[in-house]
mmCIF file of the N, C-alpha and C atoms, coordinates in Angstrom:
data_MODEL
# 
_entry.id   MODEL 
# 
loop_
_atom_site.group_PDB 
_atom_site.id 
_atom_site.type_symbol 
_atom_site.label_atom_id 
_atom_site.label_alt_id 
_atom_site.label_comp_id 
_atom_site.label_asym_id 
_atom_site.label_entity_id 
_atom_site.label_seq_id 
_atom_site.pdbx_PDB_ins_code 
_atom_site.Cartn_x 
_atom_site.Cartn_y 
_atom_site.Cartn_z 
_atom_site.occupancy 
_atom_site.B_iso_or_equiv 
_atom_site.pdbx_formal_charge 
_atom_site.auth_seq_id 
_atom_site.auth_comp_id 
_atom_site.auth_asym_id 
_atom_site.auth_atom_id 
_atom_site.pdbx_PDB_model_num 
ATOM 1   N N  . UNK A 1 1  ? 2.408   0.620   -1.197  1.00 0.00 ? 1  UNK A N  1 
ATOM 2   C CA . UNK A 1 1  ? 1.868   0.668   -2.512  1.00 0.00 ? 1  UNK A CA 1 
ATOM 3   C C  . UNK A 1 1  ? 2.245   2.020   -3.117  1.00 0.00 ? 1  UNK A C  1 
ATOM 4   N N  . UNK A 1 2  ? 3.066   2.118   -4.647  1.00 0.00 ? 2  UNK A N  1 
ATOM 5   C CA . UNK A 1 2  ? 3.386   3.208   -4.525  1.00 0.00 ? 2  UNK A CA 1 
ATOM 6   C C  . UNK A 1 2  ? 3.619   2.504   -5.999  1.00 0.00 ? 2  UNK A C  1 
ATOM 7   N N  . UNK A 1 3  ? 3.884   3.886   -7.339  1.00 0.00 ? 3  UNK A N  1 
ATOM 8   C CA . UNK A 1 3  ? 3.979   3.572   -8.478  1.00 0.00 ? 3  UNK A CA 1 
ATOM 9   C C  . UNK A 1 3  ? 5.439   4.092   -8.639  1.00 0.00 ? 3  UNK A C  1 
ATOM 10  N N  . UNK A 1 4  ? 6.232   4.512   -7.971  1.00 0.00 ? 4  UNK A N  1 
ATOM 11  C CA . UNK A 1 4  ? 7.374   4.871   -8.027  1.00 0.00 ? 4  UNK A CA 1 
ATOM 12  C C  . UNK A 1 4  ? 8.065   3.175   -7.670  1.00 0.00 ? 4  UNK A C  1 
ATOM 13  N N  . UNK A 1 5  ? 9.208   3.248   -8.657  1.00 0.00 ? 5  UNK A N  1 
ATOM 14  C CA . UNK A 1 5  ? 9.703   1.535   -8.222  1.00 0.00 ? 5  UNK A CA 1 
ATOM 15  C C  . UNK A 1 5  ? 11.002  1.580   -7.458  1.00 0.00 ? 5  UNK A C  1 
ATOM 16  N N  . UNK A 1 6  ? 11.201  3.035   -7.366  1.00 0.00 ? 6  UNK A N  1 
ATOM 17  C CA . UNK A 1 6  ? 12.996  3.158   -6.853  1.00 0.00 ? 6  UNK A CA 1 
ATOM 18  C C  . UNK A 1 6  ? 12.424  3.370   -5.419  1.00 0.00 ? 6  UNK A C  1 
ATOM 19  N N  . UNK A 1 7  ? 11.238  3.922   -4.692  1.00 0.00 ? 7  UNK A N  1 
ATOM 20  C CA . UNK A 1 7  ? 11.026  4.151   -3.812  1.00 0.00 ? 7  UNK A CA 1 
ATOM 21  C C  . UNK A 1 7  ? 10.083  2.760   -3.020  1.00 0.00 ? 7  UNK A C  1 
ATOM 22  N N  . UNK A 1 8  ? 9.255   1.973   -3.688  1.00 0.00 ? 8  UNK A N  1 
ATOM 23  C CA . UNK A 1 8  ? 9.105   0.755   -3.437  1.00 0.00 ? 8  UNK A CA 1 
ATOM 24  C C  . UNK A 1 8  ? 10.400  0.151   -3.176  1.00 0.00 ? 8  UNK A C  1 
ATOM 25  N N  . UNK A 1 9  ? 11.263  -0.178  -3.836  1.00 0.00 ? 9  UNK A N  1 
ATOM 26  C CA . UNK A 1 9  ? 12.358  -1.020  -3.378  1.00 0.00 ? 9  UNK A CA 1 
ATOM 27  C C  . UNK A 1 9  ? 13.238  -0.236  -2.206  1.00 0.00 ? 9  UNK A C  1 
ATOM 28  N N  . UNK A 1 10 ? 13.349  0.862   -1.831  1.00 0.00 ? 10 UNK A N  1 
ATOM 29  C CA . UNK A 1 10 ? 14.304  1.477   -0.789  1.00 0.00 ? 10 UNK A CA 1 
ATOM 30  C C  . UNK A 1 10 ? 12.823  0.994   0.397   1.00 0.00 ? 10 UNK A C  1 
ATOM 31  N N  . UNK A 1 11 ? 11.455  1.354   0.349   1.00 0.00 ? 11 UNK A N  1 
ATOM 32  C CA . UNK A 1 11 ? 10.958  1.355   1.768   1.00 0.00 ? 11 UNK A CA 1 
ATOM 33  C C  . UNK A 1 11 ? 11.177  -0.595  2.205   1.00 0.00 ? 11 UNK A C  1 
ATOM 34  N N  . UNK A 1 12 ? 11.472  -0.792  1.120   1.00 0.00 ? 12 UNK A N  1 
ATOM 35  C CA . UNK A 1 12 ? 10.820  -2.648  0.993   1.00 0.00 ? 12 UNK A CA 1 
ATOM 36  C C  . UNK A 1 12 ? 12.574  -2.745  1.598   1.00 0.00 ? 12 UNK A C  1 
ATOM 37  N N  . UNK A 1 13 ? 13.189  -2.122  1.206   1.00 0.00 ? 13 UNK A N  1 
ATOM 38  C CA . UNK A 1 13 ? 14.546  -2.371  2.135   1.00 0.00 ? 13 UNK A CA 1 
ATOM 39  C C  . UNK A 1 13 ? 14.796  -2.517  3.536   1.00 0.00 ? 13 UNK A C  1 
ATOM 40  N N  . UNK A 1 14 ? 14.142  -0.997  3.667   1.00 0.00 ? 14 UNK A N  1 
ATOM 41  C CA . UNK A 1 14 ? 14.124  -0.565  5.268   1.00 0.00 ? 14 UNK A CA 1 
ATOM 42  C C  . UNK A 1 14 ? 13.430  -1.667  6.372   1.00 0.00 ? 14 UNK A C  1 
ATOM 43  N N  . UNK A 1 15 ? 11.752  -2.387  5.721   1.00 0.00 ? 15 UNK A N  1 
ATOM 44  C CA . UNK A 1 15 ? 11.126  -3.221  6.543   1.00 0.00 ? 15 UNK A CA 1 
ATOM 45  C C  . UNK A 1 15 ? 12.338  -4.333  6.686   1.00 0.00 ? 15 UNK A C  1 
ATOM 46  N N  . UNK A 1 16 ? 12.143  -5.037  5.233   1.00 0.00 ? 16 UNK A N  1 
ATOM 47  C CA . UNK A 1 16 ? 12.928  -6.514  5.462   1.00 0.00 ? 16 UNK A CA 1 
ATOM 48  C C  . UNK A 1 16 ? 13.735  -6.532  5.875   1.00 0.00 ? 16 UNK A C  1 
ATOM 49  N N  . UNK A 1 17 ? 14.883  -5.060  6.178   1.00 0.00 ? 17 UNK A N  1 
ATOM 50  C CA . UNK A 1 17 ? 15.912  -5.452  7.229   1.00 0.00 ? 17 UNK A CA 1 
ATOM 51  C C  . UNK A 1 17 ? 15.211  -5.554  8.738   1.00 0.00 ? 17 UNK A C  1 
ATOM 52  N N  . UNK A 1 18 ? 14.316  -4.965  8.689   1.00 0.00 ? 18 UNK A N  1 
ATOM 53  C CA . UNK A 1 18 ? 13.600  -4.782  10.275  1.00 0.00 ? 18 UNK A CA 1 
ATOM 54  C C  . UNK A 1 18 ? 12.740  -6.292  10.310  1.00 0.00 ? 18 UNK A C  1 
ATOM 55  N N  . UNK A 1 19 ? 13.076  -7.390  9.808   1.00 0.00 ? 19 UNK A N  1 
ATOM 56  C CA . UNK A 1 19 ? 12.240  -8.126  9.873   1.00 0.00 ? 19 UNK A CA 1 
ATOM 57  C C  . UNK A 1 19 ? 10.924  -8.612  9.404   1.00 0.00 ? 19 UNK A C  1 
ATOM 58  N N  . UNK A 1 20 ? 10.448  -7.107  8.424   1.00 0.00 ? 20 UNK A N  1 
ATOM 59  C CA . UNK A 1 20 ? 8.405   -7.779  7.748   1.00 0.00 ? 20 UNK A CA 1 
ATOM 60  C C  . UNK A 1 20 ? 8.610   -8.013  6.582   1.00 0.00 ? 20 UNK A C  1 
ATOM 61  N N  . UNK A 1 21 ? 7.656   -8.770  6.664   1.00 0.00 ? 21 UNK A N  1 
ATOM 62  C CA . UNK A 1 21 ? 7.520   -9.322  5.104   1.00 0.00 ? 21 UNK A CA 1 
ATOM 63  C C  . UNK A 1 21 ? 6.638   -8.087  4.067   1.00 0.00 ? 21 UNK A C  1 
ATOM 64  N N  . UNK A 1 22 ? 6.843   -7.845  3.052   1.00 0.00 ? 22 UNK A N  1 
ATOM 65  C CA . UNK A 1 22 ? 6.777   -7.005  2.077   1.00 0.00 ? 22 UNK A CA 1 
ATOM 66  C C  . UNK A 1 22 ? 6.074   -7.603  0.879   1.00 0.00 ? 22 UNK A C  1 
ATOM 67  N N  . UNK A 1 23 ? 4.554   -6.510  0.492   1.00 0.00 ? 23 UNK A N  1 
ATOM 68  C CA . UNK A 1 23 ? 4.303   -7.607  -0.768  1.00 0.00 ? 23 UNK A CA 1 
ATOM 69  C C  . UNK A 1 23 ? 4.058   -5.744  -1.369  1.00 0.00 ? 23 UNK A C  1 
ATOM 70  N N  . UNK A 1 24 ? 4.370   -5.755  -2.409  1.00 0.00 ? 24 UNK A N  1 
ATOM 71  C CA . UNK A 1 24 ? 3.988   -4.496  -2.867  1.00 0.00 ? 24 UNK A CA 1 
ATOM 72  C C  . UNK A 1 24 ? 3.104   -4.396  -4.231  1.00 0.00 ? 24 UNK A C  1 
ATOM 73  N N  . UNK A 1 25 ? 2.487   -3.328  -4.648  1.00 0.00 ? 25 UNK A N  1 
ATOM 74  C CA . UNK A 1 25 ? 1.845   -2.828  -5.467  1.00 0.00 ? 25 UNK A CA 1 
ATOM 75  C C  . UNK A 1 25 ? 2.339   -1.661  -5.995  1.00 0.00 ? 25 UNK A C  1 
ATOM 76  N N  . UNK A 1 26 ? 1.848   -1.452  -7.136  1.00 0.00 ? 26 UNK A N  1 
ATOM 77  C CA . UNK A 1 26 ? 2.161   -0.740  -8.342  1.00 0.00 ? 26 UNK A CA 1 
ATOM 78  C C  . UNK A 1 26 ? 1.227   0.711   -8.721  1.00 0.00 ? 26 UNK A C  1 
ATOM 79  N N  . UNK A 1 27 ? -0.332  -0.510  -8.709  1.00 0.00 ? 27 UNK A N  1 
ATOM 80  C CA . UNK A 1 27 ? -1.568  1.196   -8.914  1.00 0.00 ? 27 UNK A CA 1 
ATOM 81  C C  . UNK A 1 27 ? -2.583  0.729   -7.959  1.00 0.00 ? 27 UNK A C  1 
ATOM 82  N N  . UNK A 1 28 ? -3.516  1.165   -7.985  1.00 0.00 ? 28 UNK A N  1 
ATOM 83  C CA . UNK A 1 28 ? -4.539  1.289   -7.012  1.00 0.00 ? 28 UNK A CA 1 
ATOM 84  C C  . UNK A 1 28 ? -5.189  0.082   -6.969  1.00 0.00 ? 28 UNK A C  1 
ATOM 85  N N  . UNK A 1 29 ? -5.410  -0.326  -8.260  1.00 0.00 ? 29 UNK A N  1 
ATOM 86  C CA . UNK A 1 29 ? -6.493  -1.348  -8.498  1.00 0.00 ? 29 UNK A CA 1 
ATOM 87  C C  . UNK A 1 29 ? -5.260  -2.310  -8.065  1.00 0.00 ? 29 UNK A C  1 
ATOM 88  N N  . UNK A 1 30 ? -4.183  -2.995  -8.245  1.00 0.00 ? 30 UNK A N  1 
ATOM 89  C CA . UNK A 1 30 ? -3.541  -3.932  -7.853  1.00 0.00 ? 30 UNK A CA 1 
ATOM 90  C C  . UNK A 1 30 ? -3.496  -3.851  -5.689  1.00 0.00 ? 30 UNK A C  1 
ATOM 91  N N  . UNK A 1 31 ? -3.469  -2.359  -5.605  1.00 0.00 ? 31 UNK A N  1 
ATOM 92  C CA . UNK A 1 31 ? -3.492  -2.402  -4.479  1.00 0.00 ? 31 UNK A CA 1 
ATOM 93  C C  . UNK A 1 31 ? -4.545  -3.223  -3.828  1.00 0.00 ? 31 UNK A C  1 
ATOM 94  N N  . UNK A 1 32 ? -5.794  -2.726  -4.317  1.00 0.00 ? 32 UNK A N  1 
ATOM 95  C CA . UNK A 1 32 ? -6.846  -3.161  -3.644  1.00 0.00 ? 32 UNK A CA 1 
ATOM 96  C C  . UNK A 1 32 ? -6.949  -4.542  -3.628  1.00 0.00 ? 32 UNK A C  1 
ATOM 97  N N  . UNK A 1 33 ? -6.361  -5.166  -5.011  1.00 0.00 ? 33 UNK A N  1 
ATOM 98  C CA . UNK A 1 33 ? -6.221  -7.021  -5.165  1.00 0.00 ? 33 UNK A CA 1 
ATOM 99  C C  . UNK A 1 33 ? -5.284  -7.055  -3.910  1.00 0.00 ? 33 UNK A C  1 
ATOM 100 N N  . UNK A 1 34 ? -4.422  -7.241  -4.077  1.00 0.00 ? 34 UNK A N  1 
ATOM 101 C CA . UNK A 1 34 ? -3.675  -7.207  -2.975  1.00 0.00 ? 34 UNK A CA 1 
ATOM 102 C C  . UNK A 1 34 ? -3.827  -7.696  -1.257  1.00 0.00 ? 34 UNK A C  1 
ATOM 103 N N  . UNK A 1 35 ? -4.540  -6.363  -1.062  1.00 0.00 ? 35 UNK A N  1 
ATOM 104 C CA . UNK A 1 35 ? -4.887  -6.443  0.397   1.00 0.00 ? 35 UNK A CA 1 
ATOM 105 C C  . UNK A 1 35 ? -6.070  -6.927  0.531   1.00 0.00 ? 35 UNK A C  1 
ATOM 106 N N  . UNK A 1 36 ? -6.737  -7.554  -0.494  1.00 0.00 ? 36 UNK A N  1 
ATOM 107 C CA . UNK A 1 36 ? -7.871  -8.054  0.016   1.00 0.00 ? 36 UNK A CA 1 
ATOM 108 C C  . UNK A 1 36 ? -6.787  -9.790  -0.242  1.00 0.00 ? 36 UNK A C  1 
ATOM 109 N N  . UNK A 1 37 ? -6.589  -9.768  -0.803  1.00 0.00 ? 37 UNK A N  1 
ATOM 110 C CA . UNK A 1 37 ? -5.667  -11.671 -1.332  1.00 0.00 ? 37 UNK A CA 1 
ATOM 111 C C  . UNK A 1 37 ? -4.989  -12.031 0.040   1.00 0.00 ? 37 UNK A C  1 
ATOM 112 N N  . UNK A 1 38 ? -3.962  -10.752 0.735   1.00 0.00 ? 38 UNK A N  1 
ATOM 113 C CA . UNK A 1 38 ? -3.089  -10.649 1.152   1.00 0.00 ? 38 UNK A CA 1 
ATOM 114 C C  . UNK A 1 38 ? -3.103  -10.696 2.466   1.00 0.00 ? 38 UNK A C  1 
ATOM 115 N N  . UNK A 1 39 ? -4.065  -9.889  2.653   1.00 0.00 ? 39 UNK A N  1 
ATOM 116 C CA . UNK A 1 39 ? -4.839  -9.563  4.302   1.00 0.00 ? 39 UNK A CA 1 
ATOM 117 C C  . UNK A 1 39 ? -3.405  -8.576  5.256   1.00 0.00 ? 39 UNK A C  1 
ATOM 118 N N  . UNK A 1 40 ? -3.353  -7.946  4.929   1.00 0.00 ? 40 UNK A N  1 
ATOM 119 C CA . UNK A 1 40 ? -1.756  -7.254  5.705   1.00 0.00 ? 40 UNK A CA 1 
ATOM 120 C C  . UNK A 1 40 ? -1.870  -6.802  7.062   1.00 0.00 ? 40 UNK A C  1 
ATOM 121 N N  . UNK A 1 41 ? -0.542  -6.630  7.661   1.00 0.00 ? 41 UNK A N  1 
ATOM 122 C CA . UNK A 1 41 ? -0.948  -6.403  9.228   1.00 0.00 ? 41 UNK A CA 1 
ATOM 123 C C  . UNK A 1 41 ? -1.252  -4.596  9.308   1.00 0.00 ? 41 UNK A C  1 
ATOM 124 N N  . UNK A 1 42 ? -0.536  -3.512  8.121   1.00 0.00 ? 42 UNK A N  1 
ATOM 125 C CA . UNK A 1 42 ? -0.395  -2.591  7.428   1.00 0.00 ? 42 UNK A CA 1 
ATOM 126 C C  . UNK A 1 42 ? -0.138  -2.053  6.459   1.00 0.00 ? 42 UNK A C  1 
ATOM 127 N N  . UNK A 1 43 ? -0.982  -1.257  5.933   1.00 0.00 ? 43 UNK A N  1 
ATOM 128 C CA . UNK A 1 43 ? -0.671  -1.096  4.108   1.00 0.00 ? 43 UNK A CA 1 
ATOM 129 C C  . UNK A 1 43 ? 0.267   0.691   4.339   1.00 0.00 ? 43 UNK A C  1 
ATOM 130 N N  . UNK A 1 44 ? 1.133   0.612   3.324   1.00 0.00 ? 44 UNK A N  1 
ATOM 131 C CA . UNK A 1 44 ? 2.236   2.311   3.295   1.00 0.00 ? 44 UNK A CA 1 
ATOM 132 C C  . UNK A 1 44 ? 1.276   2.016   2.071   1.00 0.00 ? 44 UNK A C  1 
ATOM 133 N N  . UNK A 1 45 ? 0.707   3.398   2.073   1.00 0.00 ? 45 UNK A N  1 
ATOM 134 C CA . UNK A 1 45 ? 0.239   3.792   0.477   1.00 0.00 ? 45 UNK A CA 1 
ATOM 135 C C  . UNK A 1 45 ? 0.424   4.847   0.249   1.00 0.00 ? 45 UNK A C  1 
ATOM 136 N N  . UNK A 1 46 ? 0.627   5.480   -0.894  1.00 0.00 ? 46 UNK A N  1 
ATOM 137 C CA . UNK A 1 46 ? 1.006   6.329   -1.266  1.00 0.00 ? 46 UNK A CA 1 
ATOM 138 C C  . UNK A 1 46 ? -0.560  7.419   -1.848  1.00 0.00 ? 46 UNK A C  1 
ATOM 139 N N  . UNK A 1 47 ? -0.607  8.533   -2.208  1.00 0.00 ? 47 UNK A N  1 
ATOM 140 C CA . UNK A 1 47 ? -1.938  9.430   -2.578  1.00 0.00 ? 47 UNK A CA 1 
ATOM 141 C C  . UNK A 1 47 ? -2.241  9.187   -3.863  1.00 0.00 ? 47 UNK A C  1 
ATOM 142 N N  . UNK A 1 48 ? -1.030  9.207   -4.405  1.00 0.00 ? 48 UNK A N  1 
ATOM 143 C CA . UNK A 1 48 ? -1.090  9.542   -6.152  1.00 0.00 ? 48 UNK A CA 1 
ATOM 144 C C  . UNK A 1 48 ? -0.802  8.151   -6.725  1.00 0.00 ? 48 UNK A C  1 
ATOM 145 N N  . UNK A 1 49 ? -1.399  7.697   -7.000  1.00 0.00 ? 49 UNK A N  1 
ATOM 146 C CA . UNK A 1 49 ? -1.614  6.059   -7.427  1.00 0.00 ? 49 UNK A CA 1 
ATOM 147 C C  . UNK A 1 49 ? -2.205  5.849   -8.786  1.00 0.00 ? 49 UNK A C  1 
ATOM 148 N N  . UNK A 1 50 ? -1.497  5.359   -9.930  1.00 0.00 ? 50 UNK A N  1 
ATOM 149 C CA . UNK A 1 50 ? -2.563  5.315   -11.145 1.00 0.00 ? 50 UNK A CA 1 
ATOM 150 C C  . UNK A 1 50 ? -3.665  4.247   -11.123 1.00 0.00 ? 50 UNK A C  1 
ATOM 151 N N  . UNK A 1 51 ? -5.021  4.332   -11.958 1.00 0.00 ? 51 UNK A N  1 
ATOM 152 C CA . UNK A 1 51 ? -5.688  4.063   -11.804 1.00 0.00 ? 51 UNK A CA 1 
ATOM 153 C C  . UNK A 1 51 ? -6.801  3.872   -10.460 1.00 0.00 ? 51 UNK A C  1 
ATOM 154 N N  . UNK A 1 52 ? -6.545  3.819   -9.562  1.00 0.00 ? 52 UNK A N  1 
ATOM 155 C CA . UNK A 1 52 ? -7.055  4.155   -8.464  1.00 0.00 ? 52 UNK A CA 1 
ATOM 156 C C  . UNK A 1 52 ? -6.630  4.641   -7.262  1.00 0.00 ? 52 UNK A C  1 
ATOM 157 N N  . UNK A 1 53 ? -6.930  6.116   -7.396  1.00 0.00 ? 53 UNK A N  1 
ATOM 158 C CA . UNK A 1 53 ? -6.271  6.554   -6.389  1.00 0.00 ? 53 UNK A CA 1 
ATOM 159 C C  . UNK A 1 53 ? -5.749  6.488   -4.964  1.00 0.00 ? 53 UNK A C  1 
ATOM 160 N N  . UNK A 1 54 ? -4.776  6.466   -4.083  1.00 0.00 ? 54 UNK A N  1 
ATOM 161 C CA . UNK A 1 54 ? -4.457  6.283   -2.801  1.00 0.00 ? 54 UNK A CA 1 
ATOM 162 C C  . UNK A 1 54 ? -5.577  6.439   -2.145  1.00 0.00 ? 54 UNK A C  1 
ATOM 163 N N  . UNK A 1 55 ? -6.295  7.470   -2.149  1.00 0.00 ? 55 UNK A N  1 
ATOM 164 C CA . UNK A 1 55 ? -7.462  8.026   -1.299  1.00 0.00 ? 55 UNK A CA 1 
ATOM 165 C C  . UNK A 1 55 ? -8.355  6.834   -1.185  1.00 0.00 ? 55 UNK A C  1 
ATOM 166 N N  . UNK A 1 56 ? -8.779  7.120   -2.593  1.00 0.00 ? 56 UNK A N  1 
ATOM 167 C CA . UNK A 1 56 ? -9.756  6.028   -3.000  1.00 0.00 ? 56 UNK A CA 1 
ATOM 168 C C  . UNK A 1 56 ? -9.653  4.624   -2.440  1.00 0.00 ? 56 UNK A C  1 
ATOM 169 N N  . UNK A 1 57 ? -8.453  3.996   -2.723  1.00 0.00 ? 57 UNK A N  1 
ATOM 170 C CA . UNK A 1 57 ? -8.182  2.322   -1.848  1.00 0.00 ? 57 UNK A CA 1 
ATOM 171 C C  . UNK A 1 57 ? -8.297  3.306   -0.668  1.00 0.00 ? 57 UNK A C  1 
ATOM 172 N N  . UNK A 1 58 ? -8.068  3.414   0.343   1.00 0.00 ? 58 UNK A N  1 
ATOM 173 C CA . UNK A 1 58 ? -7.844  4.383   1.521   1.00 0.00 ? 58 UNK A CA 1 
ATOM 174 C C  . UNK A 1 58 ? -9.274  4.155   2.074   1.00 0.00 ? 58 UNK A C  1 
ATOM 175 N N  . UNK A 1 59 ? -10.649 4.906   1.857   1.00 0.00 ? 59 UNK A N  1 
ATOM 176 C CA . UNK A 1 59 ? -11.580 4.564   1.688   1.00 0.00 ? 59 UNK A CA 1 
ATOM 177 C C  . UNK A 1 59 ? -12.426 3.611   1.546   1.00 0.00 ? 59 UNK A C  1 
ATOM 178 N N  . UNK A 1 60 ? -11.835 2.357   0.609   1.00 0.00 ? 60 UNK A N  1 
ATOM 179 C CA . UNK A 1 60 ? -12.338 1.196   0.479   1.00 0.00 ? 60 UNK A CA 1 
ATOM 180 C C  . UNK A 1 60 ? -11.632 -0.127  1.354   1.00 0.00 ? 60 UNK A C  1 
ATOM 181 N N  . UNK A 1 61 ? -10.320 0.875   2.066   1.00 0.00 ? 61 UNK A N  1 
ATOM 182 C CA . UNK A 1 61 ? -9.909  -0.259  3.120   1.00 0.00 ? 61 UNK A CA 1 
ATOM 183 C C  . UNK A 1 61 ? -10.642 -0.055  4.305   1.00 0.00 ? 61 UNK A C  1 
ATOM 184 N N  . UNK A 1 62 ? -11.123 1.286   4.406   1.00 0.00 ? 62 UNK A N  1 
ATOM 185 C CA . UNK A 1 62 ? -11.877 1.460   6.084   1.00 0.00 ? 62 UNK A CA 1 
ATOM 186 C C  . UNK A 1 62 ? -13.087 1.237   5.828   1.00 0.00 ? 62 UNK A C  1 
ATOM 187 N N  . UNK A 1 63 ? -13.796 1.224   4.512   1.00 0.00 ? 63 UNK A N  1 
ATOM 188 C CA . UNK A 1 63 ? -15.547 0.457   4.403   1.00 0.00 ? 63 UNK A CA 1 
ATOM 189 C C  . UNK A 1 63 ? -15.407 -0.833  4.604   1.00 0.00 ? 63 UNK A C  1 
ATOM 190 N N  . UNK A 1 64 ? -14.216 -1.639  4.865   1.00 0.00 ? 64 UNK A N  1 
ATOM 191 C CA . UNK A 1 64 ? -14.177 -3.333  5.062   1.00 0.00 ? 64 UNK A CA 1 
ATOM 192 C C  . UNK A 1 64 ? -14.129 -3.666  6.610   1.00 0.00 ? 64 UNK A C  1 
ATOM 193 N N  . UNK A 1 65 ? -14.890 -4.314  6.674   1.00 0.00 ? 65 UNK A N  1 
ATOM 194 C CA . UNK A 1 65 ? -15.061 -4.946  8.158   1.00 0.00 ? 65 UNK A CA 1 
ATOM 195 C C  . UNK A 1 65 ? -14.080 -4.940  9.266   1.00 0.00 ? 65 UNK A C  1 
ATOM 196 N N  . UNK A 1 66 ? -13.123 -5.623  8.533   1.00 0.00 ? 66 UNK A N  1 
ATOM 197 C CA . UNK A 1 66 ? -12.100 -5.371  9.442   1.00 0.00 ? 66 UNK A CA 1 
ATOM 198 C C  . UNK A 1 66 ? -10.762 -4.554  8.913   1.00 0.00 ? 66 UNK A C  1 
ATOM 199 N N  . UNK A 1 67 ? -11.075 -3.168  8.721   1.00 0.00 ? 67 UNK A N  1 
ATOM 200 C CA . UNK A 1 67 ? -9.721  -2.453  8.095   1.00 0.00 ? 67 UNK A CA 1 
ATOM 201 C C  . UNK A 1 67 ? -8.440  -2.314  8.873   1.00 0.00 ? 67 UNK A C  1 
ATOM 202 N N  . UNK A 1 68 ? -7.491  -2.720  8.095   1.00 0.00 ? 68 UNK A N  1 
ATOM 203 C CA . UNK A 1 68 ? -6.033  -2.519  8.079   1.00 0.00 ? 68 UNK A CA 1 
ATOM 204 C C  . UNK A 1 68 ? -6.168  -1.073  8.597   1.00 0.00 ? 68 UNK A C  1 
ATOM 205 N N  . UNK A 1 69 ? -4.440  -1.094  9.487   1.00 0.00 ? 69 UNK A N  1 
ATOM 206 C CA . UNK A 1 69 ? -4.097  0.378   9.653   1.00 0.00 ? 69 UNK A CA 1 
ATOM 207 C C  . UNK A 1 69 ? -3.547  0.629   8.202   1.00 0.00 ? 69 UNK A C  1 
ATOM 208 N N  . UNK A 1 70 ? -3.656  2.253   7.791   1.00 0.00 ? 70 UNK A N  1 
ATOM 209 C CA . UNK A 1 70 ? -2.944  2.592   6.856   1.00 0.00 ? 70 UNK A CA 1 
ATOM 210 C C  . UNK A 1 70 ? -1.602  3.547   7.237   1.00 0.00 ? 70 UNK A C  1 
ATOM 211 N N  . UNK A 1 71 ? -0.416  3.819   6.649   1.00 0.00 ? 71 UNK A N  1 
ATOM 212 C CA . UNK A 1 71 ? 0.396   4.768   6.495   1.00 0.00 ? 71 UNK A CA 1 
ATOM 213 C C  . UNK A 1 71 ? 0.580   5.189   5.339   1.00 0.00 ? 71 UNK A C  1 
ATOM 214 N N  . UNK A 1 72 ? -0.193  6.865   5.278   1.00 0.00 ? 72 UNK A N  1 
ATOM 215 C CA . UNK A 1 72 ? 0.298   7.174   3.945   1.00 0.00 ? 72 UNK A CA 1 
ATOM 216 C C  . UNK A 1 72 ? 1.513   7.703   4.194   1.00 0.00 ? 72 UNK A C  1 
ATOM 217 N N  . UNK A 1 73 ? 2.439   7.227   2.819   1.00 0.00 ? 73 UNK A N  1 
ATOM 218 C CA . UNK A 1 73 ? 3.522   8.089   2.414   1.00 0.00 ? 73 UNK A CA 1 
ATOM 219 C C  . UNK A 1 73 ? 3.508   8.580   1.340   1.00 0.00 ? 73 UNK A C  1 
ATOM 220 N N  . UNK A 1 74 ? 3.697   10.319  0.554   1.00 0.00 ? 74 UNK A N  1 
ATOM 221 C CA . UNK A 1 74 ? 3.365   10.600  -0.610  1.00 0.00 ? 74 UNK A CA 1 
ATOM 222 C C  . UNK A 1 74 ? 4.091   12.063  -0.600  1.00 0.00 ? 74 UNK A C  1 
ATOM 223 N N  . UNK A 1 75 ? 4.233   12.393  -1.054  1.00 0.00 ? 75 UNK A N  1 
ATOM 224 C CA . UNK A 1 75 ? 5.447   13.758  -1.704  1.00 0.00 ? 75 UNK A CA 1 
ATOM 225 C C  . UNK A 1 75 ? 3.922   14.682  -1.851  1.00 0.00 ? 75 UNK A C  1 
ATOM 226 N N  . UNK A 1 76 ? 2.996   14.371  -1.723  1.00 0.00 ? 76 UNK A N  1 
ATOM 227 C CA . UNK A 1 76 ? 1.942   15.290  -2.242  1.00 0.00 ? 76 UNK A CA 1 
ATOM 228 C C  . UNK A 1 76 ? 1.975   15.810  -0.847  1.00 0.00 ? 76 UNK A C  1 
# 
């Protein structure tokens, strides 16, 4: 999840050649639709996220019952 789109499409490169399936997001709040719709085996999120921050989903993935691992990736 990342609002950068040149860097969404290069990491979304790297998996699908490795085989995973890839659903990505844009800002926070889509993130959070997302992985709750989506159920992922791992979310890459990024810190700096519009509208809701990385942290923030970050937070609201480990208050859920059964939280996803996260990997942040972020230039911050």
């Amino acid at each position: 999840m990342d609002d950068d789109r040149k860097i969404v499409a290069l990491v979304r490169a790297y998996l699908e050649r490795e085989g995973y399936r890839v659903v990505a997001a844009h800002d926070g709040a889509e993130a959070l639709r997302r992985i709750r719709q989506d159920a992922p085996a791992l979310v890459v999120l990024d810190v700096m996220l519009p509208e809701t921050d990385g942290l923030t989903v970050a937070r609201t993935v480990r208050a859920a019952a059964d939280p996803v691992p996260i990997l942040m990736l972020s230039a911050r």
